[in-house]
C-alpha positions in Angstrom: 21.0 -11.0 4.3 19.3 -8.6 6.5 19.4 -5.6 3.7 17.4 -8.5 1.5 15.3 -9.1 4.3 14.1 -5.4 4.7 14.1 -4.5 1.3 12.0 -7.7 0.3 9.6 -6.5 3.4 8.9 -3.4 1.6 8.1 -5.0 -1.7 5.8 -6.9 -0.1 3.8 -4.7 1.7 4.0 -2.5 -0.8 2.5 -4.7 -3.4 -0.2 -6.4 -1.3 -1.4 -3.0 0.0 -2.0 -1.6 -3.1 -3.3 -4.9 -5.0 -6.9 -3.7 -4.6 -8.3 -1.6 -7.4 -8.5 1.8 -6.4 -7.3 4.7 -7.7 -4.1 4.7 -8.5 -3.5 1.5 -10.1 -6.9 1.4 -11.6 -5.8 4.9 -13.4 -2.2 3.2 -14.3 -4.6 0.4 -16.3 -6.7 3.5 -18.4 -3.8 5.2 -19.6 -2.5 1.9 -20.5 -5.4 1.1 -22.3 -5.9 5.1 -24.0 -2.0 6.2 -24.3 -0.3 3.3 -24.3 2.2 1.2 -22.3 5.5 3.8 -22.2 2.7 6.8 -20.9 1.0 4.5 -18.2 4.8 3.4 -17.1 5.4 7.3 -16.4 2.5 7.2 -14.5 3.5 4.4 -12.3 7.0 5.9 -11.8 5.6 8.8 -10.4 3.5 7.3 -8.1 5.7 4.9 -6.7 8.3 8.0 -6.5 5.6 9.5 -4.0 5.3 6.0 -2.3 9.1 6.3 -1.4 8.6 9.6 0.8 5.1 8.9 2.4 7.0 5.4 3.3 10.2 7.2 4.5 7.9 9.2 6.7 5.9 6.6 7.9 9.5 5.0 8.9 10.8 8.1 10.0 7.6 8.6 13.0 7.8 4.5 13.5 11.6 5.8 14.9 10.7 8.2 17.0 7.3 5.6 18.5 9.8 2.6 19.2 12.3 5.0 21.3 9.3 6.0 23.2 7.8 3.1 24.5 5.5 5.1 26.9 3.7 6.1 23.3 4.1 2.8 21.4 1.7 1.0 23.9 -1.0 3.5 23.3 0.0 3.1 19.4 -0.5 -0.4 19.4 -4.6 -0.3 20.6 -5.0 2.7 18.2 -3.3 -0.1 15.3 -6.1 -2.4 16.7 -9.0 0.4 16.0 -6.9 0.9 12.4 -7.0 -2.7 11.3 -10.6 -3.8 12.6 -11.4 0.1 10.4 -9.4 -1.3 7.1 -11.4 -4.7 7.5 -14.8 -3.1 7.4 -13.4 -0.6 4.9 -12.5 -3.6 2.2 -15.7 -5.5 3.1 -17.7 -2.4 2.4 -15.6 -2.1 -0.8 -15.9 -6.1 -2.0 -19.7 -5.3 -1.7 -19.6 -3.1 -4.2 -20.0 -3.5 -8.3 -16.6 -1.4 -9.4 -17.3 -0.6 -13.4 -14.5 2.0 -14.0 -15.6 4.0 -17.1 -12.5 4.5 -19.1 -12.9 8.7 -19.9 -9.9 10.3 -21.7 -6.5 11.3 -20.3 -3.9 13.5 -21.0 -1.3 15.8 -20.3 2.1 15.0 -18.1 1.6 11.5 -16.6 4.8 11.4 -14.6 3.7 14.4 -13.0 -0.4 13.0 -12.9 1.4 9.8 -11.0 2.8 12.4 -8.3 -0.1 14.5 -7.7 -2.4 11.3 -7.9 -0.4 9.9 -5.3 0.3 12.7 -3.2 -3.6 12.8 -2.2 -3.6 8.9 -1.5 -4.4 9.8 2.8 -3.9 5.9 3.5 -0.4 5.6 2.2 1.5 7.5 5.8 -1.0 5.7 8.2 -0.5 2.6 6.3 3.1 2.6 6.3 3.2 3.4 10.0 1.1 0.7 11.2 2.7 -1.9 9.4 6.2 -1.0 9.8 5.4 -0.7 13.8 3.8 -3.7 13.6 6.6 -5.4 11.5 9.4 -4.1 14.1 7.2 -5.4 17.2 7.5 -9.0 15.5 11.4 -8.7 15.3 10.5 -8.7 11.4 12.3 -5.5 10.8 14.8 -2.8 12.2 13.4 0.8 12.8 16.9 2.2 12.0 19.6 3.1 9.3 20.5 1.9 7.1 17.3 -0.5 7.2 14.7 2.3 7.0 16.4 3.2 3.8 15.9 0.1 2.6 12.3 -0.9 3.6 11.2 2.4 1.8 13.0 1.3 -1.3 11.5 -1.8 -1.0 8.3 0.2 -1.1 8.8 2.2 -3.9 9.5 -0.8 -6.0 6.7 -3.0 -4.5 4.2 -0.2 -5.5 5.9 0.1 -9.2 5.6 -3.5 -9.7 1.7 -3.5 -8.7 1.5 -0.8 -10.9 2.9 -2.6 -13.8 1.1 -5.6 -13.3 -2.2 -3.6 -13.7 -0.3 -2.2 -16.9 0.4 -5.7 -18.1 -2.5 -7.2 -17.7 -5.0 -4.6 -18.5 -6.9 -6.1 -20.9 -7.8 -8.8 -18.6 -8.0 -7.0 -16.1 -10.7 -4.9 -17.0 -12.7 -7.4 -18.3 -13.0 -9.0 -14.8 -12.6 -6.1 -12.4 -15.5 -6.7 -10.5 -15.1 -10.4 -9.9 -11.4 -9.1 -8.8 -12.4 -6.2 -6.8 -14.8 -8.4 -4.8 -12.2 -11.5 -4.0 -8.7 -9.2 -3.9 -11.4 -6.8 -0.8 -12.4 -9.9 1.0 -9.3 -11.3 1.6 -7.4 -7.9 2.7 -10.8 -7.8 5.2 -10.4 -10.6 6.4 -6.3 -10.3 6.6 -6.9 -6.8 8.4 -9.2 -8.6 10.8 -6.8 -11.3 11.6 -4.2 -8.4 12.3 -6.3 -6.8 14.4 -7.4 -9.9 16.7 -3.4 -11.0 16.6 -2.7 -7.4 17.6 -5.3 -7.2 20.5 -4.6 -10.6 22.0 -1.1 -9.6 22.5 -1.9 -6.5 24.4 -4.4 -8.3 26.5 -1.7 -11.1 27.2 
């Protein structure tokens, strides 16, 4: 039960942390809309493969913080500064109008996924916080083969956002504004939450 546990963990953070439009899945949606559904799926496979390392070296530092609990206290304010950041960061972004312009795109998409998702700077940092934060709940174990499985987890969570975007595309697009706007103000305010859960347990 405790593999299902980790693994569903992953999928879930995964999914929710990429749910906003942004780059990644918002690119997934044009090439589903240009090239077609098989193209756009290579795109998402490549991306989520990338999403599989950053997670497995998010995991892989998270090991090396809980075994050093002299750093893991100073960790846990800097996780407070990190959420209270992503919560302005998505309330900035729900205040903005998001009309993607959908321009033409070719070439290898498996390897546009990678590279698209190798310059994603929130996906380590991301990782990290929540799997520290995760562990510090009792939610998860920071060890094999449990790592292994959070960050496959991960790579799945990320392929099925991706593939919802594909899915739905044509609806998407038609309301990404409206979605942009809602999907930013709840992760703000979910960030925020984190952060004030986070901070009262340090002061207590």
């Amino acid at each position: 039960m405790d593999y299902i546990v980790h693994i569903f963990y992953g999928v879930l953070m995964a999914y929710f942390g990429l749910i906003s439009p942004g780059m990644l899945n918002m690119t997934a949606l044009k090439i589903r809309i240009e090239n077609g559904t098989s193209n756009s799926l290579k795109f998402a496979f490549g991306a989520a493969l990338i999403v599989f390392v950053q997670a497995g070296i998010a995991l892989y530092f998270a090991d090396y913080f809980i075994k050093n609990p002299e750093v893991i206290e100073r960790l846990k304010i800097a996780g407070v500064v990190v959420f209270f950041i992503l919560s302005i960061f998505f309330y900035y972004l729900s205040r903005k109008e998001l009309n993607p312009k959908i321009s033409n795109t070719k070439g290898n998409y498996f390897l546009k996924g990678i590279g698209m998702s190798l310059i994603n700077m929130l996906g380590i940092p991301f990782y990290l916080g929540i799997s520290i934060f995760l562990a510090a709940e009792n939610k998860i174990l920071i060890e094999q083969p449990f790592i292994l499985l959070f960050v496959i987890g991960a790579s799945i969570g990320s392929f099925l956002l991706f593939s919802t975007y594909i899915v739905f595309a044509n609806i998407i697009i038609k309301k990404v504004s409206f979605i942009a706007k809602n999907i930013n103000v709840i992760l703000s305010l979910l960030f925020l939450a984190l952060g004030v859960f986070t901070l009262i347990k340090i002061v207590h």
